[in-house]
N, C-alpha and C positions, 0 to 999 in steps of 0.2 A: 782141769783137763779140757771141760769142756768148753772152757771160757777162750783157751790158745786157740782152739781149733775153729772160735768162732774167729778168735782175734784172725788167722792163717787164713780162711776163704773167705773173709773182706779184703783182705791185703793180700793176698797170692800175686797178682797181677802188678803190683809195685815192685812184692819182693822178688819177682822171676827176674823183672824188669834190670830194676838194680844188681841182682847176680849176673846177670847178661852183660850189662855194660861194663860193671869189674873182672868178668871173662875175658872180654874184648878188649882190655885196656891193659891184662896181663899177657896176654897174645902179642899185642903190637910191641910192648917192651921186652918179652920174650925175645920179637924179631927183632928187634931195634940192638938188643946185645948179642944175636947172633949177626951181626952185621948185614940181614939182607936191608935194613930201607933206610941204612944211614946215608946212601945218597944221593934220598928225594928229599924235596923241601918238604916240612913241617905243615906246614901249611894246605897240602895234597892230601896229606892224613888225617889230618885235623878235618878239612871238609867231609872226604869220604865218612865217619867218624859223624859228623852233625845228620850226615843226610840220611846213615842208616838207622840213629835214633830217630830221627823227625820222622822217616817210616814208620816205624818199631811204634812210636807214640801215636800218631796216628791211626794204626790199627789198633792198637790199645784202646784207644778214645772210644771206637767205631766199637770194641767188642763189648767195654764197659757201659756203656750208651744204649745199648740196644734194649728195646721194649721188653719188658718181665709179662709174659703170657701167665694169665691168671682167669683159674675157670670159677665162673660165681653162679652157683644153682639158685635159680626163683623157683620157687612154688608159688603156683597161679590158680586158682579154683576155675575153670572153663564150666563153663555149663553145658549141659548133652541138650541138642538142639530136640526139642519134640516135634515125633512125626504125627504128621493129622488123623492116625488113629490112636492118640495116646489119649485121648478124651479132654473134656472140662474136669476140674477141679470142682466141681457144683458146690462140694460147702463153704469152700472159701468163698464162692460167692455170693454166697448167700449171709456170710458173717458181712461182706462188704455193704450189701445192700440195697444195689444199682441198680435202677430202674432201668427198662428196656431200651432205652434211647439213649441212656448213658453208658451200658455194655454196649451198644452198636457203636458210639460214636468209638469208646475204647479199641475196640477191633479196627474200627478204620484206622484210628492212630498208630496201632501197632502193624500199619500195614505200611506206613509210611506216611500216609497223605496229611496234606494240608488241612486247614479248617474250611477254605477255600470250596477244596475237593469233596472233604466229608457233604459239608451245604450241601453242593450237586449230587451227591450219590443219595443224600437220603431225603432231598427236597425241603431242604429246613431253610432256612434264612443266616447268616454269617454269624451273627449276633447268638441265634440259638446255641448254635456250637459253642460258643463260646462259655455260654451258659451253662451248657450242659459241661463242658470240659469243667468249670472252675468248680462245680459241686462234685464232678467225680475223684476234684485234687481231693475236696476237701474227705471225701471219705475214703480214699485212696489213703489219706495221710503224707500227702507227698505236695512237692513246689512246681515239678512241670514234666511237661510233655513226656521227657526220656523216664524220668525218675517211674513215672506212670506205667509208663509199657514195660520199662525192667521189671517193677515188683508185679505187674501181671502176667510175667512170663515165668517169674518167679512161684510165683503162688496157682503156677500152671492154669489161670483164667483164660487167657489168651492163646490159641496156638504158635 
């Protein structure tokens, strides 16, 4: 039962189709043996007859063709942004390890700025930054910059 009724609305739209047109085609011979259109040419019917299928199909096309609206749910974990009185996380920081220049310079990065920038804020030399970033990957645990400031925003060190 259930397999017809799958079979019936895949094919609804053939099978209406096709009833339609042997409708139409018992209609015209209907007329044709009541003698109203025995004395047009053939060929007037025949046309009328292609142009109302070519329609008929064409809308068919247009209604079989149309895009299948389909809702797909993501689940996303967002994180709740901390307001600046949500405090430090102090013993994570303190499992991390990080020397004072190395939590500052962390802060500047998660503020945005460059190494550039950090230098001039905290009067260091480029090079130091540098320095100081690549030992805070390493006890960070992490490859770069973002990965950085995510898990310190994560591990609530950073505001």
């Amino acid at each position: 039962m259930n397999t017809l009724k799958n079979i019936y609305l895949r094919n609804r739209y053939i099978l209406w189709y096709g009833t339609l047109m042997a409708l139409l085609l018992l209609l015209l011979k209907w007329l044709q043996w009541k003698f109203l259109i025995t004395d047009q040419a053939e060929e007037v019917y025949t046309g009328f007859i292609a142009l109302f299928f070519t329609v008929l199909g064409i809308w068919l096309a247009f209604r079989l063709r149309s895009p299948e609206v389909r809702t797909v749910i993501v689940e996303k974990e967002i994180p709740v942004p901390l307001t600046a009185d949500a405090g430090i996380n102090e013993t994570e920081l303190q499992k991390l390890n990080l020397s004072s220049r190395e939590y500052e310079v962390l802060q500047c990065m998660s503020r945005g700025l460059s190494n550039a920038e950090i230098a001039a804020e905290l009067f260091l030399s480029v090079s130091t930054i540098k320095t100081h970033a690549s030992n805070l990957f390493v006890k960070m645990d992490v490859k770069s910059r973002t990965q950085a400031i995510e898990k310190s925003k994560r591990l609530r060190i950073t505001p």
